[in-house]
Steps between C-alpha positions, in 0.01 A plus 500: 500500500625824337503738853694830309662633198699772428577554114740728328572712849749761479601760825794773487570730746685789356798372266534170618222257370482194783300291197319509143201291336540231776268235516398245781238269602422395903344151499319298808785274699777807336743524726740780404829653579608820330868589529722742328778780570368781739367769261360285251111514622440239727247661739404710239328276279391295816283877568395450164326175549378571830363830359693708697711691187311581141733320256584767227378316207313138472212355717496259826177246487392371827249248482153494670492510913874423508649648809826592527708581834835778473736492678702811443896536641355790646164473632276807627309442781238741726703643731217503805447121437558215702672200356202308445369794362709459212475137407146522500385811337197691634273430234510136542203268645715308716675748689190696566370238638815400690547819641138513615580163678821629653312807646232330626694288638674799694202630602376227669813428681461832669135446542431134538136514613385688213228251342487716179835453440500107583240526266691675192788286620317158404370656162849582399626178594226345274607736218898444540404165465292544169790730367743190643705848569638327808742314271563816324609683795704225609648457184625828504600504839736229447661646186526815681690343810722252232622854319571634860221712553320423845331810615228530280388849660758669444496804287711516134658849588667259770646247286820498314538449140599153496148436712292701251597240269442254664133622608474563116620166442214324720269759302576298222483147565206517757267676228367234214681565202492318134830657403748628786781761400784505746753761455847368714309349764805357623655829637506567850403158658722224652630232381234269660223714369626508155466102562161552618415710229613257227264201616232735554528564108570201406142397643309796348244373252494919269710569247847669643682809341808603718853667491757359723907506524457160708604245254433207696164666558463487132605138450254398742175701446497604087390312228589773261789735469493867301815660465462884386821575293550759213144648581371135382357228690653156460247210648645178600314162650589364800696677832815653516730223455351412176523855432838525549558237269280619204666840518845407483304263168378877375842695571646203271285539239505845514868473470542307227235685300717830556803280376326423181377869431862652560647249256250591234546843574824517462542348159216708357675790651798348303336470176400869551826588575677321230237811230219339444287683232153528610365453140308208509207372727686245608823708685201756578336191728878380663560932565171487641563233684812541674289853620269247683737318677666832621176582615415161677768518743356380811391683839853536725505222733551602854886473630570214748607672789842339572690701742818433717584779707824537677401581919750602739759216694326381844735399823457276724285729705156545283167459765457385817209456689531414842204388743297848343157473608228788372188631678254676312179609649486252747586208281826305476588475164823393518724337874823404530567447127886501408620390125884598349473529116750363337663577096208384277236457742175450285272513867102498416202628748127385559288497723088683512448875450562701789734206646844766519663437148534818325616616879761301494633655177538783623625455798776361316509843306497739817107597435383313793735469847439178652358466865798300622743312379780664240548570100826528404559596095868379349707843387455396112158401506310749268120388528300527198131513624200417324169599723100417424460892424725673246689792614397829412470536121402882298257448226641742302871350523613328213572140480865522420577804744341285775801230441752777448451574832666238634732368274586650130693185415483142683801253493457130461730194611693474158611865532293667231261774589119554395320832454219596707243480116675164420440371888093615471516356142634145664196587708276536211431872499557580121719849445124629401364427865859588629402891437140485651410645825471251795096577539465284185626203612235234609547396869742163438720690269539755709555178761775391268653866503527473812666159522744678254553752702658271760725272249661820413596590813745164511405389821667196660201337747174561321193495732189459303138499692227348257677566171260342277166706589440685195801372293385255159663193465759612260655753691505184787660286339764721395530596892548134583754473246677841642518345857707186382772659375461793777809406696375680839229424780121503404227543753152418356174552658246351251185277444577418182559103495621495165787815554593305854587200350717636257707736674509388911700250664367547844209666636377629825181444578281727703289295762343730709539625880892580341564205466716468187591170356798379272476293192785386233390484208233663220148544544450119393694353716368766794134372421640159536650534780169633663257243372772254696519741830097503501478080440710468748323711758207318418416101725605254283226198433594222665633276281465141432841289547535196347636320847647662847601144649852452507442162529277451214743664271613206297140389441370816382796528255363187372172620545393824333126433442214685689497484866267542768416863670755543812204538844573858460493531124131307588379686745574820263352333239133485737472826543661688213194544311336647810780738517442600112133554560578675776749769271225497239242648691731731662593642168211534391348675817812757482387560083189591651643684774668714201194528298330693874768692524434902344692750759720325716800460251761407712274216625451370158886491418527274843217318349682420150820452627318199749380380226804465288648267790197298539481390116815483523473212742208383360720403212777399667276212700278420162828398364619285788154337494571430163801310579402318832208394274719349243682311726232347674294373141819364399554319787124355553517413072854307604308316800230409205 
């Protein structure tokens, strides 16, 4: 089922034209990732489809009662509103309705003899039922508490931006939708939300329309990649490996077809050369032609960035941390945390919003003086650091002037030297865009400016805190391949699973109450290592040995057929289905625990989080059920 078309689209703004006579059709079960360089039109044409932005030629179809959910980088909100204001706008059925329960409910809590109340209280009830908006309300509850929201009354003047997008977020996927647009949903959560966020796709029955930088989010959750190159779009089936694949196919081809056309060029430019009379029809044609092939040359390719820049020697002294712990309103973010980095360190950072990352960055850079505890910086360490905000840019500075500033000429490790216009061509910003004033730049090239702007300092210890909001792939990639021949110490703060695994080789992970954990290896191998932690911390089901008599030891070598349940392994056996009916009703009575629960949030995240444990023991004893049950039909069928 056709859900949208756009056909022949074009949009410009000023000079630069982000696309022309595109064409693209949105199907039921589409699942579709757009990617391209920053600048190219990514949110721009996802405006376009929401309706957001008028494209400047062409026409956008929607079909009949198809609803479509945005989800803008960006997203506006009533200031006076509450949180659950915004994911349920005013005009909607439900959350009339469940507002008119919540109040009532308030009222009769401060008057509970009020029959007229009890009254409206039971007709509500009735009508929540009818409107099943208790799942709704729960529903959105939970999503609100698994993107880190939890107090649902609280005001969006209050909330920080990373919040307000994750309030819009919830907006989103709460509300029905037959196509959902996400634009970088990915920015500003955790690492375990991201996770979250990716199943919770993965399950969602609408058509999906989303930009992301997360690659493995890609691989995991499209169907369809878009790449937006050249002010064309290029549409490719299947997720981003396969993408990469049929690209490098494409670049190939392409290759090879520009091969051919120089080779014919240049012998009819040799013919022409050599006086070729244009007298006849026939040398008229080859002149004509060879004009052609002039003509066809085809759209610049953007440069790989490659880039090896020479950074100041390190000593032996470079950072050390020892026992700093941080206070911050009343919280301890970080106690008693020492580290010594040492020449290469490649040191990577999780851990949930709010948990004391980004503080410890800069702490390390002098921003922030710990509570206790000591920092002590080597004498050549010269810190190149890459915050969440840029640094103060003026609109009306030019692009090139804004690099001159700090460096006219950059060195790299084979002792050549780069301009500051070749180094923002390497960081594909043609000589046309090199001359523009900043205010033109989209937000992620001004991102990558910025990034720039700290290579060409020729720092020695990089500290980079969430480096990949806002930057496209491309420009990743050519990070990550930066950072492996950067001979100095990189700091990373990130939730990016893909850019962790490629350029950490030990992370600290942020576990609340300041407590700070140490892990070798990637992100991998750090996920690994916490599936086994959690296992472990888990009781083991008791399991089934095939003897524990010394004395019978030579027999059951010989012996390896079923045996008979151990008394204890038998007296389990009696009453573990008791025990399972026992956890099935209790789950079940906590589900409908969740469904009663409307105000008292913090009860209902006690309530889920019971219930996590109880199915997962629920499982846990199904399973050894299973296998006590095994053993005892092959045993009676061996008797038989």
């Amino acid at each position: 089922m056709n859900l949208l078309t756009i056909e022949s689209v074009s949009k410009s703004y000023g000079m630069k034209t982000l696309f022309e006579n595109i064409s693209l059709g949105i199907h039921q079960g589409d699942r579709i990732g757009i990617i391209g360089v920053n600048g190219t039109g990514k949110s721009t044409l996802l405006k376009i489809i929401a309706g957001m932005v008028p494209p400047d030629s062409g026409t956008v179809t929607t079909g009949n009662q198809v609803r479509i959910e945005y989800l803008a980088q960006q997203p506006e909100f009533d200031e006076e509103g509450t949180v659950l204001d915004q994911v349920f706008p005013e005009s909607s059925p439900v959350m009339k309705l469940i507002k008119d329960y919540s109040r009532t409910i308030e009222r009769l809590a401060a008057d509970p003899g009020n029959s007229a109340l009890q009254n409206r209280l039971g007709e509500l009830n009735q009508q929540m039922d009818t409107a099943e908006a208790w799942d709704i309300e729960t529903n959105a509850k939970t999503i609100l508490t698994r993107l880190g929201i939890h107090n649902f009354s609280t005001s969006v003047h209050q909330l920080s931006g990373g919040q307000r997008k994750r309030v819009a977020m919830a907006r989103a996927l709460i509300n029905p939708a037959d196509l959902l647009i996400l634009d970088e949903p990915t920015n500003h959560i955790d690492n375990e939300t991201v996770e979250w966020l990716e199943g919770y796709l993965s399950r969602f029955k609408g058509a999906l329309l989303l930009i992301t930088h997360d690659r493995y989010f890609l691989d995991r959750v499209v169907n369809r990649i878009i790449e937006i190159d050249q002010g064309k779009l290029h549409p490719y089936e299947g997720n981003y490996t396969y993408f990469l694949e049929k690209k490098a196919d494409r670049e190939e081809r392409e290759a090879a077809m520009e091969a051919t056309r120089q080779n014919i060029l240049r012998r009819e430019l040799a013919w022409l050369r050599r006086g070729a009379k244009a007298r006849t029809t026939k040398q008229k044609a080859r002149i004509e032609r060879a004009g052609k092939l002039q003509d066809d040359k085809p759209a610049a390719a953007a440069k790989n960035l490659e880039i090896a820049l020479k950074t100041q020697r390190l000593g032996k002294k470079i950072i050390e941390l020892d026992e700093v712990s941080i206070m911050l309103d009343g919280r301890t973010l970080i106690h008693d945390l020492s580290y010594i980095a040492v020449p290469h360190d490649r040191l990577g950072i999780v851990g949930p919003n709010g948990s004391g990352k980004s503080t410890l960055l800069k702490m390390i850079t002098g921003k922030i003086a710990p509570s206790s505890g000591s920092v002590a910086l080597g004498p050549t360490v010269k810190i190149g650091y890459y915050g969440q905000e840029n640094t103060e840019m003026d609109d009306e500075q030019r692009v090139i002037d804004y690099i001159k500033e700090v460096a006219e000429v950059i060195h790299l490790t084979d002792g050549k030297t780069v301009s500051a216009g070749q180094m923002l061509e390497r960081f594909l910003f043609p000589p046309a865009l090199q001359w523009s004033p900043i205010g033109k730049l989209s937000g992620g090239e001004k991102r990558r400016l910025y990034l720039l702007c700290i290579l060409m300092g020729e720092p020695n210890v990089l500290l980079l805190d969430e480096p990949t909001n806002d930057l496209d792939i491309q420009t990743l990639s050519i990070l990550e391949d930066y950072l492996e021949q950067f001979s100095g110490v990189v700091i990373i703060v990130s939730h990016d699973r893909y850019f962790l695994d490629r350029t950490v080789e030990r992370l600290f992970s942020f576990e609340g109450n300041g407590t700070v954990k140490e892990y070798t290896g990637n992100y991998t191998d750090y996920l690994e290592k916490r599936k086994q932690d959690e296992s472990a911390a888990l009781p083991e089901p008791q399991k089934t040995k095939k003897e524990t008599n010394p004395d019978n030891k030579g027999k059951a070598d010989k012996d390896e057929g079923p045996r008979k349940l151990s008394f204890k392994e038998q007296r389990e056996f009696e009453s573990i289905e008791q025990k399972i009916g026992e956890l099935e009703e209790r789950s079940t009575e906590l589900e409908a625990a969740m469904a009663q629960t409307v105000t008292d949030y913090v009860k209902l995240q006690e309530l889920t989080d019971e219930k996590k444990r109880v199915d997962a023991e629920l499982e846990a004893t199904v399973e050894r059920w299973a296998e006590l049950s095994m053993l005892v039909e092959e045993f009676n069928s061996r008797k038989k």
